[in-house]
N, C-alpha and C positions, 0 to 999 in steps of 0.2 A: 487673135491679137493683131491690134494695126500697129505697122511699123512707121516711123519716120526717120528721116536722117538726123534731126536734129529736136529736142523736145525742152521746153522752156518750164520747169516749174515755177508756179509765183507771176503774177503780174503787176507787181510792183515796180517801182523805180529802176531796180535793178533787171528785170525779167522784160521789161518792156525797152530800155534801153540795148539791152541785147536784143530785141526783136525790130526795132527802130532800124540797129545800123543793119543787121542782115536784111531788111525790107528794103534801102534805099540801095543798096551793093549789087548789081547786076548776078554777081558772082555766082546770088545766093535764087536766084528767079529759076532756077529747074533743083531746086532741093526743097524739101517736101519737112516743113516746119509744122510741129505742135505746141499749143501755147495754154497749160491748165492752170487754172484756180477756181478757189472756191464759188467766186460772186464775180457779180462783174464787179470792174473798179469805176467808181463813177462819180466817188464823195467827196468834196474840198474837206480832207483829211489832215493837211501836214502844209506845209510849205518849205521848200527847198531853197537855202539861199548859196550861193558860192562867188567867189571872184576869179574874175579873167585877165589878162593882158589884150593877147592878140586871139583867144582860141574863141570860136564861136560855138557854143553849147544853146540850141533850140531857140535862138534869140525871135521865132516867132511866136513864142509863147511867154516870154520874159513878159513879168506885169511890171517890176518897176526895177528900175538901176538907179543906182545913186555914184556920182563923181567923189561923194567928201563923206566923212565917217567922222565923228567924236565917238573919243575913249574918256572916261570919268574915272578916278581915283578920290580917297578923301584927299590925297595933297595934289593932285594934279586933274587940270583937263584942257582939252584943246581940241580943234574941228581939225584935220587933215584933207589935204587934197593927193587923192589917191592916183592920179592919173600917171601913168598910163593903164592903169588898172581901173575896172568897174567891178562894182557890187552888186549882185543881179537877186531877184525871186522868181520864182515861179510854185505858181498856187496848183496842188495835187490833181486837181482836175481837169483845169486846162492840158495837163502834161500826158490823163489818161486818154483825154478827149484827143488830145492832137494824133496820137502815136497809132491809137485804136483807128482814126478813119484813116490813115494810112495804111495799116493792115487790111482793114476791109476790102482795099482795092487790088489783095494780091492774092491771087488764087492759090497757092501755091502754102498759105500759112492756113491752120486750121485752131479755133479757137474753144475749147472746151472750157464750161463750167461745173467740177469737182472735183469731190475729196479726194484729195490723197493720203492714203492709206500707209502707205510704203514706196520708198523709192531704194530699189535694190541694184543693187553693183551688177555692172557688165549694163546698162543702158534698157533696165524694166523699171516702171511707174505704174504702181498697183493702186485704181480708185475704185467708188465705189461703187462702180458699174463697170470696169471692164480694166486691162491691160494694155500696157501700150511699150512700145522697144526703139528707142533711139539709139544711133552710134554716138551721141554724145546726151548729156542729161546736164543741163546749167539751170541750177538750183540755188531761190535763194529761201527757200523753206526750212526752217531749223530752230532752234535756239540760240539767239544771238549774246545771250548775255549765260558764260561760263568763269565757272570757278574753279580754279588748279592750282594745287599745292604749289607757291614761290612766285606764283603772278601773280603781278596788283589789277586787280578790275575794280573802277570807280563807275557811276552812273553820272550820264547828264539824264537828268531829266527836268521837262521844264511843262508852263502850262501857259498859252498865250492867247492873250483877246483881239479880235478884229475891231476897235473900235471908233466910231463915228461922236464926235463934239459938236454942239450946239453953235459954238465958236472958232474962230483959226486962231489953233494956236499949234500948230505945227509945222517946223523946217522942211517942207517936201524935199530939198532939195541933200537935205543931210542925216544920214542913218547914223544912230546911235550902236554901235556895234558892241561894245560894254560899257556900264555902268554900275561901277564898284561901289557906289554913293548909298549903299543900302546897308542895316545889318548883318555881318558876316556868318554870326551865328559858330564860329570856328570852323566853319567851312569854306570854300569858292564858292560863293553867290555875285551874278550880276544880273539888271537887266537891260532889254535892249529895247530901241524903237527904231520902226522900220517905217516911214511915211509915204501914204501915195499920194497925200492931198494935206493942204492946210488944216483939214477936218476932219482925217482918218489915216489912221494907223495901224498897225500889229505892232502889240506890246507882250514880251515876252521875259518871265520868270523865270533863268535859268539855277540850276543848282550841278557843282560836282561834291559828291558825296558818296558812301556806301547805301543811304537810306532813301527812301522815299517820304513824301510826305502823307498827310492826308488831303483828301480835295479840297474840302473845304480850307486847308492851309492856307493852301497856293492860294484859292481867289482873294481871300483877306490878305494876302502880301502883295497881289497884284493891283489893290483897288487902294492897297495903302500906298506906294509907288506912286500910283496914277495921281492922289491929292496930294503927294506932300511934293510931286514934282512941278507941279500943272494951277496947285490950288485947288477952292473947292467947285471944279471944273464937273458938270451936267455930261454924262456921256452914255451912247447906246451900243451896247457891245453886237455886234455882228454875226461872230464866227469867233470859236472858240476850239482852240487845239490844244493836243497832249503829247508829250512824247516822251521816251525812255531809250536813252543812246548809250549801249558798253565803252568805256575807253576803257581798253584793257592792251596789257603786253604780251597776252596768251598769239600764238600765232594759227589764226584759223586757215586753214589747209584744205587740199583735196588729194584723193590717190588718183591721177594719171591713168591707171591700170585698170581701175574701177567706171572708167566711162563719165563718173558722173561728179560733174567739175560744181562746185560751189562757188556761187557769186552773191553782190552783196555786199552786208554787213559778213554774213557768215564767211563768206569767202575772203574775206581780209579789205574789203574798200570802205571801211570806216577807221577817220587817221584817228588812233588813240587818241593823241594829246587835244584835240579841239574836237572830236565829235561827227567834222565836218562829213556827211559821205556822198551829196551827191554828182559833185565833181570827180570825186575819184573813184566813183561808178562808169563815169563815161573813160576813164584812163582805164580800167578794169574789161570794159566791153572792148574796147579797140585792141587791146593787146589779146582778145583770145580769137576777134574778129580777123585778125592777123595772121594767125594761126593756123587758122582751118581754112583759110587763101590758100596757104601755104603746104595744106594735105592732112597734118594733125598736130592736134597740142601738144607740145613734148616739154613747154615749163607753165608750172603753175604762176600765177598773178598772187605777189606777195612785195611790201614795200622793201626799198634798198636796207640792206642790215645798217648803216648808220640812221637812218631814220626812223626805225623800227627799236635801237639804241635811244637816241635822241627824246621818244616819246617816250619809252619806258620811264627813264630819268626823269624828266617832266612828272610823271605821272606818281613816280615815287618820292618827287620835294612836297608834291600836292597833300598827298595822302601822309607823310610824316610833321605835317605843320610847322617847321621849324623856324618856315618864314612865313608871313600873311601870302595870301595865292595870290591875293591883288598885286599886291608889290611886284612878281616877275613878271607880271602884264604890262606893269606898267615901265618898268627895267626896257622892256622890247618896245614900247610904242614911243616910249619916250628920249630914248638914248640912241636909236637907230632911227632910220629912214622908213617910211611904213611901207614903203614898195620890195625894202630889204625885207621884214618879215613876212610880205604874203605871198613873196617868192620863196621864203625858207619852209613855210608852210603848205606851198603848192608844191615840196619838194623836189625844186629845177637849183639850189644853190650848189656852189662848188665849194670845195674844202678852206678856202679865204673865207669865203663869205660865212660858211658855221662858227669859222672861229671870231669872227666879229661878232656872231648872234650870241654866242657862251661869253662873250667877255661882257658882255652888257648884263650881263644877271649878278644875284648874288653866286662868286665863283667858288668859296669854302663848300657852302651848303651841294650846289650841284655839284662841285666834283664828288665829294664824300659820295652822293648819291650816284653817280655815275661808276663811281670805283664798286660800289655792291652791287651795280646791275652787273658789270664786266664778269666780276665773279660768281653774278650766280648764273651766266649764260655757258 
């Protein structure tokens, strides 16, 4: 059995982010790191979008930012200037590409490709060729999407095109971050446009729901968007992605005791209410990177209980329909400052500022829905 001090399952977003920041950390240059999955990661998989003020997350591999966002409703739209805030991407492979040759250059990290089998408490990872023992085991391997009795778990799931026009007819300069201007269907549907050039874009089919679609749904809902936004606009699709994100109020955990910390979606860094998770993957890596500076983890990474509140509510007006889901998007984008909610969102607000964000909604429907969350926590 080879032992390490430290063993990574998963080299995803999360698995690699935690092997980023202990790779660039002095700290970490005489501790003897192992890094497993299955394949290598190598595919423009997914795209990652988040927003910043002042923090700089991998800004050499950002493909595009955008200064200005429109939000669409059927009664409302308008383009915003988000600054001092940007809206950033980054495309899955540049992010595997970047981190990976970083790693190569450090002797000290070792990087295996296989199954994992089992990963058992007290710091063993059983694959299928051999054993292996860390003091710690940060995993984001699991089942991200759970069902338990009294939690609300909805899906995003969305399905989005890379695509290229014969023509410009795109705002490079302005991300479309919802648009509610589509079918509802009795659910939260919007979609979005992210532009790198007058000519191409990622267009994206989002849904919150219990259900999934079929595939071929999505692309007739995506190719109907694309004419009835655009015209009957000639286009060459690129790159096509899919994804399936839990917002749920279940709180995913790890035991302390057990050696082996969960990160991740599974470990709590996806915010229920928006889906978003890879900025609060890089909030998730610094606080356990923090940690083990400091000799050992003694708390686990889990959001503040009002905002853990906060999303639950959200997540229970969604799912009871009592008001269209548009309407609260548009309550926030439109009644408040939009630097106010992507700070309430990047959850940095104080106690004034939540109560500003609650009064701009419908307050009937969320309180009720807030008074049965209280009571059933």
């Amino acid at each position: 059995m080879e032992t390490f001090d430290y063993i990574i399952a998963g080299a995803g977003a999360a698995g690699l982010s935690m092997a980023y920041y202990m790779a660039i950390d002095p700290f970490f240059d005489n501790k003897k790191i192992l890094i497993i999955d299955k394949e290598p990661k190598t595919s423009y998989d997914r795209t990652w979008c988040f927003w910043t003020e002042n923090e700089h997350i991998f800004p050499e591999i950002i493909s595009k930012s955008w200064k200005k966002i429109q939000i669409k409703t059927p009664q409302k739209k308008d383009i915003f200037d988000i600054h001092p805030f940007s809206y950033h991407l980054i495309k899955s492979n540049d992010f595997y590409a970047y981190v990976l040759n970083i790693l190569a250059s450090k002797k000290n990290f070792k990087i295996l490709y296989e199954s994992i089998e089992e990963i058992r408490n007290h710091g063993t990872i059983v694959t299928e060729k051999s054993l292996y023992r860390g003091e710690h085991i940060f995993s984001s391997i699991g089942n991200a999407i759970r069902y338990k009795e009294g939690n609300i778990t909805l899906l995003q799931h969305f399905k989005g095109w890379q695509i290229e026009t014969a023509e410009p007819i795109f705002d490079a300069n302005v991300a479309t971050l919802m648009d509610f201007t589509i079918d509802q269907y009795n659910e939260c549907r919007f979609c979005y446009i992210l532009p790198y050039s007058e000519k191409e874009a990622m267009v994206e089919y989002t849904i919150f729901s219990e259900n999934m679609l079929k595939d071929e749904e999505y692309e007739y809902l995506l190719d109907e968007y694309i004419q009835n936004v655009f015209g009957k606009v000639k286009y060459t699709i690129k790159h096509k992605e899919f994804g399936v994100i839990p917002m749920s109020d279940i709180l995913y955990t790890s035991n302390i005791s057990s050696s082996v910390i969960n990160i991740g979606t599974i470990g709590g860094a996806t915010k229920a209410s928006t889906g978003y998770t890879f900025y609060f993957i890089q909030k998730q890596a610094h606080f356990y990177i923090q940690q083990l500076k400091r000799g050992k983890i003694q708390k686990l990474y889990k959001p503040r209980y009002k905002y853990r509140l906060y999303d639950s509510v959200l997540l229970r007006v969604i799912q009871e329909k009592k008001i269209p889901a548009y309407k609260i998007f548009e309550d926030l984008f439109f009644k408040l400052k939009i630097q106010e909610v992507f700070n309430f969102l990047n959850e940095k607000s104080n106690l004034l500022q939540d109560l500003k964000i609650m009064s701009s909604v419908n307050i009937p429907v969320f309180l009720k829905a807030m008074i049965s969350q209280i009571r059933k926590i």
